[in-house]
DRENDO-1510 file (C-alpha; in Angstrom, 1 decimal, always signed):
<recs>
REC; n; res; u; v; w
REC; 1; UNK; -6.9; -24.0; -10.6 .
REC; 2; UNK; -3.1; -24.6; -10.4 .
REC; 3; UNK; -1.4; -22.3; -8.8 .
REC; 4; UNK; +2.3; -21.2; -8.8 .
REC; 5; UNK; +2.6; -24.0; -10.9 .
REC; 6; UNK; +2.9; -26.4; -7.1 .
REC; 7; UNK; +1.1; -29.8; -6.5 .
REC; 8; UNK; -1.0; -28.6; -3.2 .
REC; 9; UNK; -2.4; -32.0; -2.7 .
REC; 10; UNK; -2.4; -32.9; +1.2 .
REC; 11; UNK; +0.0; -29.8; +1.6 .
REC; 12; UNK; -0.5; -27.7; +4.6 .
REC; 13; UNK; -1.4; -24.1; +4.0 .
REC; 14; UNK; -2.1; -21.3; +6.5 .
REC; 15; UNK; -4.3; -18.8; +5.1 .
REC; 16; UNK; -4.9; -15.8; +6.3 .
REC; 17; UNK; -8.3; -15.4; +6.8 .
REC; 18; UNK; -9.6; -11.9; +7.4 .
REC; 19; UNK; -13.5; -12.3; +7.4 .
REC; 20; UNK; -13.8; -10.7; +4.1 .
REC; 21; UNK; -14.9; -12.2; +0.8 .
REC; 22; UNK; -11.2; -12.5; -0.9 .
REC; 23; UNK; -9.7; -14.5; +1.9 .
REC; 24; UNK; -12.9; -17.1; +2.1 .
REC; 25; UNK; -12.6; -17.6; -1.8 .
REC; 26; UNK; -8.7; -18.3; -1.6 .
REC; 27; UNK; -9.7; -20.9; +0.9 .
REC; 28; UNK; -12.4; -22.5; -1.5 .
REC; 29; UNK; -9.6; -22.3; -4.1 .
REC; 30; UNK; -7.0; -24.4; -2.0 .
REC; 31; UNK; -9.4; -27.0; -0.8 .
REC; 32; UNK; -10.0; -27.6; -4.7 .
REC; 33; UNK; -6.3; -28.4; -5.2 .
REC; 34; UNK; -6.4; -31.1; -2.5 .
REC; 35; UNK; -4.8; -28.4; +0.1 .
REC; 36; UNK; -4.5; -29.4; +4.0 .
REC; 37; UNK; -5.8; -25.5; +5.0 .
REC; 38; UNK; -6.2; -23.9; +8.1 .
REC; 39; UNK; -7.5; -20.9; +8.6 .
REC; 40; UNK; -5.6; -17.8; +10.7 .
REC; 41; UNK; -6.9; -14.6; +11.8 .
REC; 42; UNK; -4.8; -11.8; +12.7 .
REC; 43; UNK; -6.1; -9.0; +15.4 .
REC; 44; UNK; -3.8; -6.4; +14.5 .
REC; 45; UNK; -5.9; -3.4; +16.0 .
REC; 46; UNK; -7.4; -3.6; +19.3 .
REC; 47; UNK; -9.1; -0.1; +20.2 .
REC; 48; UNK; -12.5; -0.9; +20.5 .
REC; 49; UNK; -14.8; +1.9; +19.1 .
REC; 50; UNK; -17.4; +2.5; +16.7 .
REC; 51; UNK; -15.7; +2.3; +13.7 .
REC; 52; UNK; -13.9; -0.8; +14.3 .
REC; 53; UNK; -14.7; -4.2; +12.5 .
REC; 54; UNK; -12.7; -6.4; +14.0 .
REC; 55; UNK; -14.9; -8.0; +16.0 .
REC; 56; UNK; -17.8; -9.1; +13.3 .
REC; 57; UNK; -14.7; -9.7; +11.1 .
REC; 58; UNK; -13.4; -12.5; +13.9 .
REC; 59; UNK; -17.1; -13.8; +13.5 .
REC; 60; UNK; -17.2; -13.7; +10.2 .
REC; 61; UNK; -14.2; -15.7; +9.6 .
REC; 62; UNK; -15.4; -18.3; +12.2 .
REC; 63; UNK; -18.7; -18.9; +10.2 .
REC; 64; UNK; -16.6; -19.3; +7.0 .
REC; 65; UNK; -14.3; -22.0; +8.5 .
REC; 66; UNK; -17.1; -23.6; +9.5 .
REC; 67; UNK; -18.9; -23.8; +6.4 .
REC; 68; UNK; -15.6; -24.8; +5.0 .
REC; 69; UNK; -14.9; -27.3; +7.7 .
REC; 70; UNK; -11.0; -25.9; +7.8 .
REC; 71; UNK; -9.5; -25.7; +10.9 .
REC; 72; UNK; -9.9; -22.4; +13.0 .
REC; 73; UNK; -6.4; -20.1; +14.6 .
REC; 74; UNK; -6.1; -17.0; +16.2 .
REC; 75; UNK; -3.5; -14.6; +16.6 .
REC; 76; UNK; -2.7; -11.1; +18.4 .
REC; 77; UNK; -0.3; -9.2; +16.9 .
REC; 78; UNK; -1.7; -5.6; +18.3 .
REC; 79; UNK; +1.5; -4.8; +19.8 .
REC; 80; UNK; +3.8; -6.0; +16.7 .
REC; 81; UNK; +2.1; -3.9; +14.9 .
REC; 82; UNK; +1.6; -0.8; +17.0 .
REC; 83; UNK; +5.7; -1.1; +16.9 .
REC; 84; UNK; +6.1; -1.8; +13.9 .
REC; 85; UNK; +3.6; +0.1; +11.7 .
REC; 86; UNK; +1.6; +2.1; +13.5 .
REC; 87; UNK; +4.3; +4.1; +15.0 .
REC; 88; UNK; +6.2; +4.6; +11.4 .
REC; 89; UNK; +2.6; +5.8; +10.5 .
REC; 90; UNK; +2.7; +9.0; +13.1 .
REC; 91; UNK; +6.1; +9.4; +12.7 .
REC; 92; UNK; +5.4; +10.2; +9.2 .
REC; 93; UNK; +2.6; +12.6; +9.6 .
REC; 94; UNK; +4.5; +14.2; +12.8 .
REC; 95; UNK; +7.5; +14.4; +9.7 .
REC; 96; UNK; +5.0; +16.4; +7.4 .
REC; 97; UNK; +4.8; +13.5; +5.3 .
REC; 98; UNK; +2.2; +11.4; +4.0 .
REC; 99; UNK; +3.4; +7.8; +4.8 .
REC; 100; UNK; +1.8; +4.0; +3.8 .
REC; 101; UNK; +1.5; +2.0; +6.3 .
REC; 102; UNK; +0.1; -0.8; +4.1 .
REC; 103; UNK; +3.0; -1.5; +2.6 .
REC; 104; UNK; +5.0; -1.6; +5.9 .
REC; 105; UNK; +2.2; -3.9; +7.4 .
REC; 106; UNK; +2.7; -6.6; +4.5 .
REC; 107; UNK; +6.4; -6.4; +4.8 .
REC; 108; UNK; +6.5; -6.9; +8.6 .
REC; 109; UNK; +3.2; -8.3; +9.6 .
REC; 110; UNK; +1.5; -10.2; +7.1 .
REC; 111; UNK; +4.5; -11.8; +5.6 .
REC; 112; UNK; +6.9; -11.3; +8.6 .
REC; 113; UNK; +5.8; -12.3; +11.8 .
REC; 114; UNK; +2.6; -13.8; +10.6 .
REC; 115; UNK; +4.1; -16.2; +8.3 .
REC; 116; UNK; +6.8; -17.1; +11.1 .
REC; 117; UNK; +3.7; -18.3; +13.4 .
REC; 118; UNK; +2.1; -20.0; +10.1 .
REC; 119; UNK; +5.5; -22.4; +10.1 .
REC; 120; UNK; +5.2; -22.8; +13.6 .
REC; 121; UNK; +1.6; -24.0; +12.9 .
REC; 122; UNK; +3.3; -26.6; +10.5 .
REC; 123; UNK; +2.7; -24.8; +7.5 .
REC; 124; UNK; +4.3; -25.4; +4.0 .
REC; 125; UNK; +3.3; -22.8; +2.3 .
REC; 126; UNK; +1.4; -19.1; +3.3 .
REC; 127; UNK; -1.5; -18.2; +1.5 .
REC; 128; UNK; -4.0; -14.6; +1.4 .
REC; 129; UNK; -6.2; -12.6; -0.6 .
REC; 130; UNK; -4.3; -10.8; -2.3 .
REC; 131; UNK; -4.8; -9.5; -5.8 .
REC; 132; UNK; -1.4; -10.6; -6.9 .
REC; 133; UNK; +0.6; -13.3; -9.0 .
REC; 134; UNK; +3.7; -15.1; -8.5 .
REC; 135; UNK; +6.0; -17.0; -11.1 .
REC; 136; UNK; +9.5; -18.1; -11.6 .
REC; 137; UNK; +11.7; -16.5; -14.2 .
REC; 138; UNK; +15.3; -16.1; -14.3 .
REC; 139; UNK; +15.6; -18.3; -11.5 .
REC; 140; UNK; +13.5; -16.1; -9.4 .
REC; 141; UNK; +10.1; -15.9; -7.8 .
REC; 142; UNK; +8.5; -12.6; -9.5 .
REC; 143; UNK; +6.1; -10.7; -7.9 .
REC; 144; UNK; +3.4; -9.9; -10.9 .
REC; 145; UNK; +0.4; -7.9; -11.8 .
REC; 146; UNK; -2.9; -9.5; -11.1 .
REC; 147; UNK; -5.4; -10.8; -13.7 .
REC; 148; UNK; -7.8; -8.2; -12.9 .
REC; 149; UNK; -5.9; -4.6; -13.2 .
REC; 150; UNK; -8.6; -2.9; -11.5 .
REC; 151; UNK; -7.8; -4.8; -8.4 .
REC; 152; UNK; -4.2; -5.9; -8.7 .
REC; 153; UNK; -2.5; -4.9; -4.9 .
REC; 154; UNK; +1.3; -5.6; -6.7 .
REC; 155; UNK; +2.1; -2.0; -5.2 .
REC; 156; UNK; +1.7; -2.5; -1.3 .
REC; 157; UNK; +3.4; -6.1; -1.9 .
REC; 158; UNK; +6.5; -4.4; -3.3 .
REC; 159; UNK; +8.9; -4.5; -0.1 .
REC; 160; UNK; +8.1; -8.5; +0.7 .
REC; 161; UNK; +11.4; -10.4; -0.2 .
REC; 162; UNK; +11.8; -13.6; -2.1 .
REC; 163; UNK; +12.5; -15.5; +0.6 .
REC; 164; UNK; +8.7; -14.6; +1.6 .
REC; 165; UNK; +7.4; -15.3; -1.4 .
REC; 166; UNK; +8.8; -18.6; -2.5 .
REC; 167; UNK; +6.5; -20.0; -0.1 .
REC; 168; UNK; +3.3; -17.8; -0.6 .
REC; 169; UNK; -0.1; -18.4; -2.5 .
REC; 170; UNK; -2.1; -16.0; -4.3 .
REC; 171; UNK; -4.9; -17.9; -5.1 .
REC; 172; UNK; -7.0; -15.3; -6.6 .
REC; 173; UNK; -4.4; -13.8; -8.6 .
REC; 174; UNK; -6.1; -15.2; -12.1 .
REC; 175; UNK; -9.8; -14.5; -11.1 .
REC; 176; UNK; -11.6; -11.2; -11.5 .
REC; 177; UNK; -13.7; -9.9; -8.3 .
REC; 178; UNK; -17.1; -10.6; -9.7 .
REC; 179; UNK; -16.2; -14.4; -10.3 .
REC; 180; UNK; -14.7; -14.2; -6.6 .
REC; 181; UNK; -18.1; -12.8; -5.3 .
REC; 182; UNK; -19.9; -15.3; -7.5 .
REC; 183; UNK; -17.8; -18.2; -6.2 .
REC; 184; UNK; -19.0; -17.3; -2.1 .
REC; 185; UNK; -22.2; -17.1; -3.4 .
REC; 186; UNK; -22.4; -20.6; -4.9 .
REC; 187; UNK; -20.7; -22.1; -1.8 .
REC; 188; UNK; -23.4; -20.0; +0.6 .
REC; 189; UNK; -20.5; -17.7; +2.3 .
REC; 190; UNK; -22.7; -15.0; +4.1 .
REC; 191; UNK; -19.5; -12.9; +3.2 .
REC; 192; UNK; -20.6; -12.9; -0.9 .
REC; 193; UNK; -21.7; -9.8; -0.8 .
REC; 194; UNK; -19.5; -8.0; +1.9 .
REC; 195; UNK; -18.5; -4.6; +1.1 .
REC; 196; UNK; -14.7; -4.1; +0.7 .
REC; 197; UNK; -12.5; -2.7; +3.3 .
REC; 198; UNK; -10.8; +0.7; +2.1 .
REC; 199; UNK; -8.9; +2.7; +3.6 .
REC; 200; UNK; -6.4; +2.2; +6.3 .
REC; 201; UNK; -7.3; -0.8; +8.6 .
REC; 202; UNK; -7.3; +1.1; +11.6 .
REC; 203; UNK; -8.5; +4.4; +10.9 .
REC; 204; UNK; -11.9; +2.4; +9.4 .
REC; 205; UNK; -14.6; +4.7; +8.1 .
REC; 206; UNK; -14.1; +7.3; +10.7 .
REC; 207; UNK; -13.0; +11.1; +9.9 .
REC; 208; UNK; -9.4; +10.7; +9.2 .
REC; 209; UNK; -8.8; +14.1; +11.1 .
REC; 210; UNK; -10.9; +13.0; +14.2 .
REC; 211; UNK; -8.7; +10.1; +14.1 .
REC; 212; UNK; -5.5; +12.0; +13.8 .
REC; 213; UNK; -5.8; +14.1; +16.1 .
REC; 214; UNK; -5.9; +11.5; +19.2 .
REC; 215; UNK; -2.8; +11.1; +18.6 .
REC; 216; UNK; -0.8; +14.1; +17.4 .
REC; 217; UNK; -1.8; +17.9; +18.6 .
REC; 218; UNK; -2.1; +19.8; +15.6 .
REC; 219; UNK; -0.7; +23.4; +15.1 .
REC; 220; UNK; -3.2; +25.9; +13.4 .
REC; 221; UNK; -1.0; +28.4; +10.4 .
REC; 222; UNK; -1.3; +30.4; +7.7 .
REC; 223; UNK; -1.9; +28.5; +4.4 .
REC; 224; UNK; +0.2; +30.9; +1.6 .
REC; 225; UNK; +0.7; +30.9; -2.2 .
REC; 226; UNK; +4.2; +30.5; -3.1 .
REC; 227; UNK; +4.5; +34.4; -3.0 .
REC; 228; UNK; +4.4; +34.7; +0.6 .
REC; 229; UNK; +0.1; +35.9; +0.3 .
REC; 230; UNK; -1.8; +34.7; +3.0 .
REC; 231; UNK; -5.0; +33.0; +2.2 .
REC; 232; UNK; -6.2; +31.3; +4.7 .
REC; 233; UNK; -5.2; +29.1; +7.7 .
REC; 234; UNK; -4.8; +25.2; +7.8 .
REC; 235; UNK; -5.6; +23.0; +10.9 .
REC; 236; UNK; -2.3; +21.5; +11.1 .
REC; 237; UNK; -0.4; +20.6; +8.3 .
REC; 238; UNK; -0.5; +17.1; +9.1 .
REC; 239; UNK; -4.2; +17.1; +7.9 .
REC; 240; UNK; -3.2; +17.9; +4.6 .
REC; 241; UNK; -1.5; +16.1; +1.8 .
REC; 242; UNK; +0.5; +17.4; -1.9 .
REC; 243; UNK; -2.8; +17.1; -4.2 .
REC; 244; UNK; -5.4; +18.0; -2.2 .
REC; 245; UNK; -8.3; +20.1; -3.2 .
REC; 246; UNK; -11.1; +19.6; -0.8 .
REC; 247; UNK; -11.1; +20.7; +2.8 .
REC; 248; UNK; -8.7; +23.8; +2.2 .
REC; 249; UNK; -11.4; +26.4; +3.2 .
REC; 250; UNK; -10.2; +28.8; +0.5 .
REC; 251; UNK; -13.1; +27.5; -1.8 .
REC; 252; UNK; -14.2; +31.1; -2.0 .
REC; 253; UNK; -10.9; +32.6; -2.6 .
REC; 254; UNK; -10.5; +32.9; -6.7 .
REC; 255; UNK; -8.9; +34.3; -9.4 .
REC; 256; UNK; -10.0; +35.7; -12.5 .
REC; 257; UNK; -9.8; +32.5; -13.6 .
REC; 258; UNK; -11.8; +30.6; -10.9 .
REC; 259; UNK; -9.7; +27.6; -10.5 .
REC; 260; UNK; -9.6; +25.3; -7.6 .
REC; 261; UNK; -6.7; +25.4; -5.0 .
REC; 262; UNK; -4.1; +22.9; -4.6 .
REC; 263; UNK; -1.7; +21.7; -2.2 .
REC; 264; UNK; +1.9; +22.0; -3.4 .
REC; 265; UNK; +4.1; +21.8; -0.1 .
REC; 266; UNK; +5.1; +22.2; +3.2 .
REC; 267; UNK; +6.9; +24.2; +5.3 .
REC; 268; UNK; +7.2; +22.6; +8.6 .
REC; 269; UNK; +9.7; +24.9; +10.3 .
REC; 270; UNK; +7.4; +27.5; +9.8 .
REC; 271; UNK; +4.1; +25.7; +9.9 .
REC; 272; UNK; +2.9; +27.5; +6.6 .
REC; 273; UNK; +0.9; +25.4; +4.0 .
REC; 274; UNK; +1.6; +26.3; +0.1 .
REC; 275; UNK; -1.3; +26.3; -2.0 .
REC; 276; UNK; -1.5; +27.4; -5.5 .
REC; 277; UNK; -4.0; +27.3; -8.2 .
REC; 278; UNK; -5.1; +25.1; -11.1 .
REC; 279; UNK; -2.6; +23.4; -13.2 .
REC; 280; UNK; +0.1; +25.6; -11.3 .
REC; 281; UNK; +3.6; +25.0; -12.7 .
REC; 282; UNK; +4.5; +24.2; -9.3 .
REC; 283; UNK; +2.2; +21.0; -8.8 .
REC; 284; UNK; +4.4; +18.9; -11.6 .
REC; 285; UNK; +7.9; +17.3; -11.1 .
REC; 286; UNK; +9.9; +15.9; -13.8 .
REC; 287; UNK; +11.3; +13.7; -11.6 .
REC; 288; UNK; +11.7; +11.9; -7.9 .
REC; 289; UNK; +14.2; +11.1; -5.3 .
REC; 290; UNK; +13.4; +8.3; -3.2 .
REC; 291; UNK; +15.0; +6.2; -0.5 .
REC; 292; UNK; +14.7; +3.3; +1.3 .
REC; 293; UNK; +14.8; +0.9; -2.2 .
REC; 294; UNK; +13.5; -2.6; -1.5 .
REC; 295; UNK; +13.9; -4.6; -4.7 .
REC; 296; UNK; +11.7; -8.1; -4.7 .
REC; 297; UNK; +14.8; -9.9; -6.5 .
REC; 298; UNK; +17.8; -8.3; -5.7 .
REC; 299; UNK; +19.2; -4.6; -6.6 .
REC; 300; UNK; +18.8; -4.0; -11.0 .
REC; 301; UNK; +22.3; -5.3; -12.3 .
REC; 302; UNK; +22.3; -1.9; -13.9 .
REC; 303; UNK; +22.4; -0.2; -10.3 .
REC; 304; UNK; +25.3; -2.3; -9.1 .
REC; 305; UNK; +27.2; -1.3; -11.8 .
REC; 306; UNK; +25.9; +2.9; -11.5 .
REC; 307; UNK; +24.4; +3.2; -14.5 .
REC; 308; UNK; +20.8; +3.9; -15.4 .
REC; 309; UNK; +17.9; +1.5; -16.6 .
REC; 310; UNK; +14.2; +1.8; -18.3 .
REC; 311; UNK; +11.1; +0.8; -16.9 .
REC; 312; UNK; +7.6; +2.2; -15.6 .
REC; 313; UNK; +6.3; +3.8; -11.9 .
REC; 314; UNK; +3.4; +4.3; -10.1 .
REC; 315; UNK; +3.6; +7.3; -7.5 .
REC; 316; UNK; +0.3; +6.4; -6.3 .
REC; 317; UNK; -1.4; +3.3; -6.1 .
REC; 318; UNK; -4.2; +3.8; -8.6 .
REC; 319; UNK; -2.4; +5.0; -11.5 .
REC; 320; UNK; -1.2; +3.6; -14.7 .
REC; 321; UNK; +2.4; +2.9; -15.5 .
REC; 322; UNK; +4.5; +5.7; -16.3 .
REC; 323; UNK; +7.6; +5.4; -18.4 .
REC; 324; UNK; +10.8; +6.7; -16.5 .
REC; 325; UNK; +14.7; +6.4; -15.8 .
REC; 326; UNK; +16.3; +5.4; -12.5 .
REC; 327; UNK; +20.1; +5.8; -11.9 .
REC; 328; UNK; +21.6; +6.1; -8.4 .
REC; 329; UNK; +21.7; +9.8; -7.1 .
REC; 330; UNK; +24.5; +8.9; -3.9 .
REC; 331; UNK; +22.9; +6.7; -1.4 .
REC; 332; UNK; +19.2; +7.4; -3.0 .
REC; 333; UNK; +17.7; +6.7; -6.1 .
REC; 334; UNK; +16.7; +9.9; -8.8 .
REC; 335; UNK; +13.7; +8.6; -11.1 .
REC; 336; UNK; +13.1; +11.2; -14.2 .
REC; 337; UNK; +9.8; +10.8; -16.0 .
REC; 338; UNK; +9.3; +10.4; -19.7 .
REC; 339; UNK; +6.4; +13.0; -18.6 .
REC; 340; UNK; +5.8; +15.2; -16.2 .
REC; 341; UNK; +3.5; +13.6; -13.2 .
REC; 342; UNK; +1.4; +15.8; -10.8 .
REC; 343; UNK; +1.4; +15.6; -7.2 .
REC; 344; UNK; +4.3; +13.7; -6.3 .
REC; 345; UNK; +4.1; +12.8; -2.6 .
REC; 346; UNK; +6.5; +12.6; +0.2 .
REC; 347; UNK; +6.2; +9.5; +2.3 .
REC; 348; UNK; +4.0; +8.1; -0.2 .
REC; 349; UNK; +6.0; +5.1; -2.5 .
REC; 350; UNK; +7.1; +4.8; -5.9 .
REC; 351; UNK; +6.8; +1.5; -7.0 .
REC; 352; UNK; +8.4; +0.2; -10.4 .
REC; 353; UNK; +7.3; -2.4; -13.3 .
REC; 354; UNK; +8.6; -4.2; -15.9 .
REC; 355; UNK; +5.6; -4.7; -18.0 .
REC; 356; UNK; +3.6; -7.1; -15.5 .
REC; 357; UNK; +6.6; -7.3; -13.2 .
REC; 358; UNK; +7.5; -5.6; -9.9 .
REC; 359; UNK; +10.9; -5.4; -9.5 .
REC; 360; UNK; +10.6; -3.4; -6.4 .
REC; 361; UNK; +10.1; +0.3; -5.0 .
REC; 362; UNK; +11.3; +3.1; -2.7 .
REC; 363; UNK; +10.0; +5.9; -0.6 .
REC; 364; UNK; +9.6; +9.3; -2.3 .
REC; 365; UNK; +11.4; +11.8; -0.5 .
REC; 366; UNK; +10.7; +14.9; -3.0 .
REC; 367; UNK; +9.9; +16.0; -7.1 .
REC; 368; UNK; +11.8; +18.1; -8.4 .
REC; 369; UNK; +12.0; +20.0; -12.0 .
REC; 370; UNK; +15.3; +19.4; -14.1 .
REC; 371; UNK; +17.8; +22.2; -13.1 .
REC; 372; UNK; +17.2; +21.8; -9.5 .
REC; 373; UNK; +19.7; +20.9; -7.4 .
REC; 374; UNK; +19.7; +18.0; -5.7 .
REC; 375; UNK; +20.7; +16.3; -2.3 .
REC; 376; UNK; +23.4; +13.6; -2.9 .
REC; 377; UNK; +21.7; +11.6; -0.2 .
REC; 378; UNK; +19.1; +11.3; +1.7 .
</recs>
């Protein structure tokens, strides 16, 4: 299976091995192109607790190198990313904000200092797991959409710059995840029928409030419709993100219509939760404001010149394409949607498309409804 159209024969790649199935296919893949490969695990969390796996994941990786006979590296990078993700990942919720660290993580971990110690290593070329494609056009290395939709991890790879990726592998970027389970099992990987991580790495399966709360204090308030009536009282609102439905504790608190409450905002200054109910006007932008733009090939030609161009966004990571506008709003970027979209999520990214393409994506900073005024920058 060629891939990124590169003759791989005797070429050394550093794969980073994680102990799951993905990254033990990718290295079955690699050896079948001729590929020198050596294996690299990353500790990236070290709190040792019940709910982390990182210790039968540094197992699991060993047995798969040794089935493989690949070579076998190791590598801390707890404090790197404490730094460099986990504390952007507080600072968030401390914000009122729902950040990503995943996406951070791939920017400055995975393919930062992790593919620095791959080179060092005498690497040619970087290889993982992901669910992703790479291709030249326009004298570019695109970022594209994997093979199989349903998996396709495009949106956290979104801020990883060229420069990254002209020397990165995605060897599963073709195959669907039942052929990549099918593939371990044929090759007797133990890991064939590992169940998929989820989640964010270092929260695990744990309650994500337990978790939370070690490290922030949360302040109990009144959770309010937008009218100022007090239904309830929230936690702390950094327990609570735009969208959600469950956990409120106003299940039993109705109208005549008996509709579901929803999270529509924050007010941090006075630690008051909005809720509203059903398909509330209030729960739908027609539009974004983001920040922080990372574009995989350079800023659109349209921006540098200030005007507007078409393409699609995904506010969240599961969702289909939605068509939209982006033009420059000051020193942020406004994105209007063809339709309206529900639950748009400060901290959280938008990431944008050109059919299979990602060209890029910035942080959302707020909706907003047409006739709003807006902030010229952020």
């Amino acid at each position: 299976m060629r891939m990124a159209n590169q003759n791989l024969k005797g070429k050394r790649v550093v794969l980073g091995l994680s102990g799951g199935v993905d990254s033990a296919v990718a290295a079955i893949l690699l050896l079948d192109e001729g590929a020198e490969v050596h294996a690299l695990h990353m500790t990236n969390w070290e709190d040792d607790d019940a709910y982390c796996t990182a210790a039968e994941d540094l197992q699991d990786a060993r047995k798969v190198c040794e089935r493989l006979n690949i070579p076998f590296h190791s590598v801390n990078f707890a404090k790197e990313y404490r730094d460099e993700v986990f504390e952007y990942f507080l600072d968030g919720y401390r914000a009122g904000r729902t950040p990503n660290p995943d996406v951070l993580c791939n920017r400055k971990i995975k393919f930062g200092v992790f593919r620095a110690y791959a080179h060092r290593l005498g690497g040619e070329f970087i290889a993982t797991g992901h669910y992703a494609r790479t291709s030249l056009l326009d004298n570019h290395t695109a970022l594209l959409k994997a093979a199989d939709r349903s998996k396709d991890q495009s949106y956290f790879l979104h801020a990883v710059s060229e420069e990254a990726l002209v020397d990165t592998l995605f060897p599963l970027g073709e195959l669907h995840k039942n052929k990549v389970r099918r593939i371990a099992r044929e090759y007797g990987l133990d890991v064939y029928d590992k169940k998929d991580s989820t989640g964010i790495c270092f929260i695990g399966e744990r309650p994500f409030r337990e978790f939370l709360a070690t490290y922030i204090s949360g302040t109990p308030g009144e959770i309010q419709t937008p009218d100022g009536a007090i239904v309830g009282e929230h936690h702390g609102l950094m327990y609570y993100t735009q969208g959600q439905r469950q956990g409120l504790g106003i299940g039993g608190r109705k109208n005549s219509e008996n509709t579901p409450w929803y999270v529509v905002g924050k007010n941090v200054d006075r630690n008051v939760l909005i809720v509203v109910q059903g398909n509330h006007s209030l729960r739908y932008s027609e539009g974004l404001i983001g920040s922080a733009a990372r574009w995989v090939n350079g800023i659109p030609a349209a921006l540098e010149k200030n005007e507007s161009f078409d393409c699609a966004v995904k506010i969240r990571y599961r969702q289909s394409d939605q068509a939209c506008r982006i033009s420059c709003n000051g020193d942020a970027l406004r994105v209007d949607f063809e339709a309206a979209q529900a639950d748009v999520t400060p901290g959280q990214f938008a990431v944008f498309y050109n059919d299979e393409r990602c060209l890029g994506g910035a942080v959302i900073e707020h909706g907003f409804r047409h006739g709003e005024a807006l902030p010229k920058t952020i």
